[in-house]
C-alpha positions in Angstrom: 119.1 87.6 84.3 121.9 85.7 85.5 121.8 83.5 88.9 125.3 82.8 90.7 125.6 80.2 93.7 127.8 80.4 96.3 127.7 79.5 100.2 129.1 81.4 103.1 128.8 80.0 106.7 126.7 77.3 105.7 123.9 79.4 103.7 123.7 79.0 100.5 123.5 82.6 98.8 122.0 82.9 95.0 123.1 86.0 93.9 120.7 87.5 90.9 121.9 89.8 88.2 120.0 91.8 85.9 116.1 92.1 85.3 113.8 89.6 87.4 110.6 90.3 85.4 108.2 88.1 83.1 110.5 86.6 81.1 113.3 85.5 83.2 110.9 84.4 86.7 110.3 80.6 85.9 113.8 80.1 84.9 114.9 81.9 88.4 112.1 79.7 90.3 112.7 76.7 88.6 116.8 77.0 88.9 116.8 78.2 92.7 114.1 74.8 93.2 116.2 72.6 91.7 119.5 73.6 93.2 118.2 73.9 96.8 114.6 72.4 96.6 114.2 69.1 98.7 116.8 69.7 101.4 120.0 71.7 102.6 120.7 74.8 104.7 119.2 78.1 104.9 118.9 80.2 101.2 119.7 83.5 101.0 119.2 85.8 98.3 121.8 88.4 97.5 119.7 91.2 95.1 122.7 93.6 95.0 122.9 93.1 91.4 119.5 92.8 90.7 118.6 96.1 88.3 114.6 95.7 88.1 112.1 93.4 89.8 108.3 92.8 88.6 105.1 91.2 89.7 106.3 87.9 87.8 109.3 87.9 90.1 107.9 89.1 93.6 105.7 85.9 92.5 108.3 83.5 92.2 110.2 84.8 95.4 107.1 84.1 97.1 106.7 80.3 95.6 110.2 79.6 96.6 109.8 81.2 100.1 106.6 79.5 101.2 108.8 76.2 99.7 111.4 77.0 102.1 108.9 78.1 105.2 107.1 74.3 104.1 110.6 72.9 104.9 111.2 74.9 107.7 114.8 76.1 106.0 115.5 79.5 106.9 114.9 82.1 103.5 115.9 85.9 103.4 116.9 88.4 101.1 119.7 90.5 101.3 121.2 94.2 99.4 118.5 95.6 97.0 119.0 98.3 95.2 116.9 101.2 96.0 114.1 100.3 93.2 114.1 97.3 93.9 113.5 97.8 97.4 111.1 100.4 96.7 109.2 97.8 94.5 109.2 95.2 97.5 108.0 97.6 99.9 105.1 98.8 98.1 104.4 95.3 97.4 104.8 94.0 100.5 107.3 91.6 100.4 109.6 93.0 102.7 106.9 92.4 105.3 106.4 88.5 104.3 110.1 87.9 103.3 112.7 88.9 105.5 115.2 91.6 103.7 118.7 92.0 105.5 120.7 95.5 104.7 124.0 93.9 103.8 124.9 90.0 103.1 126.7 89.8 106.3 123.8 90.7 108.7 121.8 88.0 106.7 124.1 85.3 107.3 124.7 85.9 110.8 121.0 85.9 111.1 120.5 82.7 109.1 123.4 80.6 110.2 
């Protein structure tokens, strides 16, 4: 999995590419912490190049969002493909962890 930073608006977007899954969560979690852990703007994830997602990595989405719902920084997700929002839905993140249709809706909503 790859993880790309950029900002737009003044939310900073991590876009994920590849497999989120068992090997690859505590490197996402621990990169996402330590590049927008302690402070900053809202975080937006952009999972339109995000091929797979598992239980490891709906885990660490969930550390990280409760981390930015603790700092009271806004958090959402933004583009999955349609197993990976098929995964979150049967799961149930989509209903914890807000999931925008495009990268623009979710900017205009977190900015």
């Amino acid at each position: 999995m790859n993880l790309r930073q950029e900002s737009q608006a003044g939310v900073d977007i991590v876009c994920l590419e590849g497999r989120l899954d068992a090997s690859s969560a505590d490197q996402f979690q621990n990169g996402v912490m330590a590049r927008f852990g302690k402070s900053g703007g809202p975080v937006l994830l952009d999972l339109s190049a995000l091929s797979y997602l598992s239980s490891a990595g709906i885990r660490a989405i969930l550390i990280i969002a409760r981390e930015m719902q603790d700092q009271k920084r806004g958090f959402a997700m933004c583009s999955p493909q349609r197993n990976v929002s098929e995964v979150m839905s049967v799961s149930g993140v989509d209903s914890i962890v807000t999931v925008h249709s495009s990268r623009d809706a979710a900017v205009q909503a977190l900015g």
